[in-house]
C-alpha positions in Angstrom: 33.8 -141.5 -51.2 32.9 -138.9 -54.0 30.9 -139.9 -57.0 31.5 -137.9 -60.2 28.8 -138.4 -63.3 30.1 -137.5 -66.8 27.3 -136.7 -69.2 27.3 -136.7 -73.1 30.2 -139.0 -73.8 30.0 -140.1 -77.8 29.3 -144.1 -78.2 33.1 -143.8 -79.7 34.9 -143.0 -76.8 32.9 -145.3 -74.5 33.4 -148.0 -76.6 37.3 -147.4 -76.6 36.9 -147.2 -72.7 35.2 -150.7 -72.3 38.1 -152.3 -74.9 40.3 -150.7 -72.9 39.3 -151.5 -69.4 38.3 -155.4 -70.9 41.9 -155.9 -72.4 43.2 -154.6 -68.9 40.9 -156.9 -66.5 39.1 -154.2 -65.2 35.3 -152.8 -65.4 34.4 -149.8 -67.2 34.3 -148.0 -63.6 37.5 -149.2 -62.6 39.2 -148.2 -65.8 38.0 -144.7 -65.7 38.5 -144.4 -62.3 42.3 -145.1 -62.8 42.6 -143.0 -65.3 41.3 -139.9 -63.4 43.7 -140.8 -60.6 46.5 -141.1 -63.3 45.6 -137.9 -64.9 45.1 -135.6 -60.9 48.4 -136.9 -60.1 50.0 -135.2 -62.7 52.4 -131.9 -62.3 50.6 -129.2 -63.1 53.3 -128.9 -65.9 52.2 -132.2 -67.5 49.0 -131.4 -67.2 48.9 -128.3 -69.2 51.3 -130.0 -72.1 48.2 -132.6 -72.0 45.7 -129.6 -72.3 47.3 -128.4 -75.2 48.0 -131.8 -76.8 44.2 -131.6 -76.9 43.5 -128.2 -78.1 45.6 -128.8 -80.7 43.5 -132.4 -81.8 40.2 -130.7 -81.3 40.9 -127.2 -83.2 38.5 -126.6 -85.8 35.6 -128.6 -84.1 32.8 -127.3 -84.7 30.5 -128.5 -81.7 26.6 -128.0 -81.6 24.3 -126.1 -78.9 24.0 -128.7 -76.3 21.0 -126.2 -75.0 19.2 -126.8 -78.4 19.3 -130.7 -78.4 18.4 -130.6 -74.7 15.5 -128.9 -75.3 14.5 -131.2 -78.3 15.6 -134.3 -76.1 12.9 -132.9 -73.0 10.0 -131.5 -75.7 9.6 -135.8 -76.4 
């Protein structure tokens, strides 16, 4: 089986994962992993009412360089 890694997660949304997965009786692995199934079973129509569900929530975010604080995190 594949494995997948998913880096830079905020503490918020892992800590909404593990209350989710804990008030559903799974792990933290077994709840994402569900979720990923969920979501690549979706029609492609679905899918791209979800992606735009999110553009919409995250418009106006204003993200930092990721290339600037990896560079600060490997210069310690």
């Amino acid at each position: 089986m594949a494995q997948i890694l998913v880096r830079s997660l905020d503490e918020e949304t892992v800590a909404s994962l593990k209350a989710r997965a804990r008030l559903s009786g799974r792990s933290l692995q077994g709840e994402v992993k569900l979720i990923l199934e969920t979501a690549s079973a979706m029609p492609m129509d679905q899918a791209r009412a979800a992606a735009a569900r999110w553009r919409r929530r995250l418009a106006g975010r204003i993200d930092g360089d990721s290339a600037a604080l990896i560079r600060e995190d490997r210069s310690r």
